[in-house]
C-alpha positions in Angstrom: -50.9 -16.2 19.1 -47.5 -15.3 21.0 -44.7 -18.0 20.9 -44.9 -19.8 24.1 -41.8 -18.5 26.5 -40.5 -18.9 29.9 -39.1 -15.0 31.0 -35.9 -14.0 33.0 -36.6 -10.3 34.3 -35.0 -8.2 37.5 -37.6 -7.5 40.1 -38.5 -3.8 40.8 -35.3 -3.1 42.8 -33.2 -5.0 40.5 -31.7 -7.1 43.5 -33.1 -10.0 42.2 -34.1 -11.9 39.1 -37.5 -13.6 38.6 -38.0 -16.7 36.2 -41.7 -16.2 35.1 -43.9 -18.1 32.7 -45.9 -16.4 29.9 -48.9 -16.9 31.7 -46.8 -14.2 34.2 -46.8 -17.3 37.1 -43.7 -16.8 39.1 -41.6 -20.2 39.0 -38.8 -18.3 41.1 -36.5 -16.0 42.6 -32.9 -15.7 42.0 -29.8 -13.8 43.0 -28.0 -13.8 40.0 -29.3 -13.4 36.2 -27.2 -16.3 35.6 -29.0 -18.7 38.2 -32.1 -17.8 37.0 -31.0 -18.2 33.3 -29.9 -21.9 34.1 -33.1 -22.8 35.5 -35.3 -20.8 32.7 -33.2 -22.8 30.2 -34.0 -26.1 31.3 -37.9 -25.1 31.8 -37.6 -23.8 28.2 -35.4 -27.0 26.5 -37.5 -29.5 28.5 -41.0 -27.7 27.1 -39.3 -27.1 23.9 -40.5 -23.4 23.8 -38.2 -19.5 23.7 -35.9 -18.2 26.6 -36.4 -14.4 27.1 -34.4 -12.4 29.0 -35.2 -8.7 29.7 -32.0 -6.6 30.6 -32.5 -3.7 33.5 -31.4 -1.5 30.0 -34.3 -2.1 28.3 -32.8 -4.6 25.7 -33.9 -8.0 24.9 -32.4 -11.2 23.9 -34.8 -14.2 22.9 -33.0 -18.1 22.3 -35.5 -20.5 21.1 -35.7 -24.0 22.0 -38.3 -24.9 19.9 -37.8 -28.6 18.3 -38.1 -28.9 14.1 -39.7 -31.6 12.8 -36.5 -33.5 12.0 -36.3 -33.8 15.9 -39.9 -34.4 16.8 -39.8 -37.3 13.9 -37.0 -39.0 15.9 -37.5 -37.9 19.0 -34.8 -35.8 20.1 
């Protein structure tokens, strides 16, 4: 089973930027890759689950924001 991920990925015209689940629900639309990196990274710290963002380039970066045990043991 895939990690569990909230996405960051231009639409088709690249005017915009999407923040998507990995179901592929659309949370929302953005005008900047920033804005919509902002929001996507307090979806993914507050689920405790990866950030992807897909580049109009093809590349891909990936932060995770997954919690270790140390933190899940005291809460944090």
């Amino acid at each position: 089973m895939p990690d569990a991920a909230v996405y960051v990925v231009p639409d088709a015209d690249f005017d915009d930027w999407i923040v998507r689940t990995d179901t592929g629900d659309e949370v929302a639309h953005y005008a900047t890759r920033e804005a919509a990196e902002l929001v996507a990274q307090q979806i993914a710290q507050e689920r405790a689950i990866d950030l992807v963002v897909k580049l109009p380039d093809g590349r891909t970066t990936r932060k995770s924001f997954i919690k270790g045990w140390v933190s899940k043991l005291f809460g944090r």
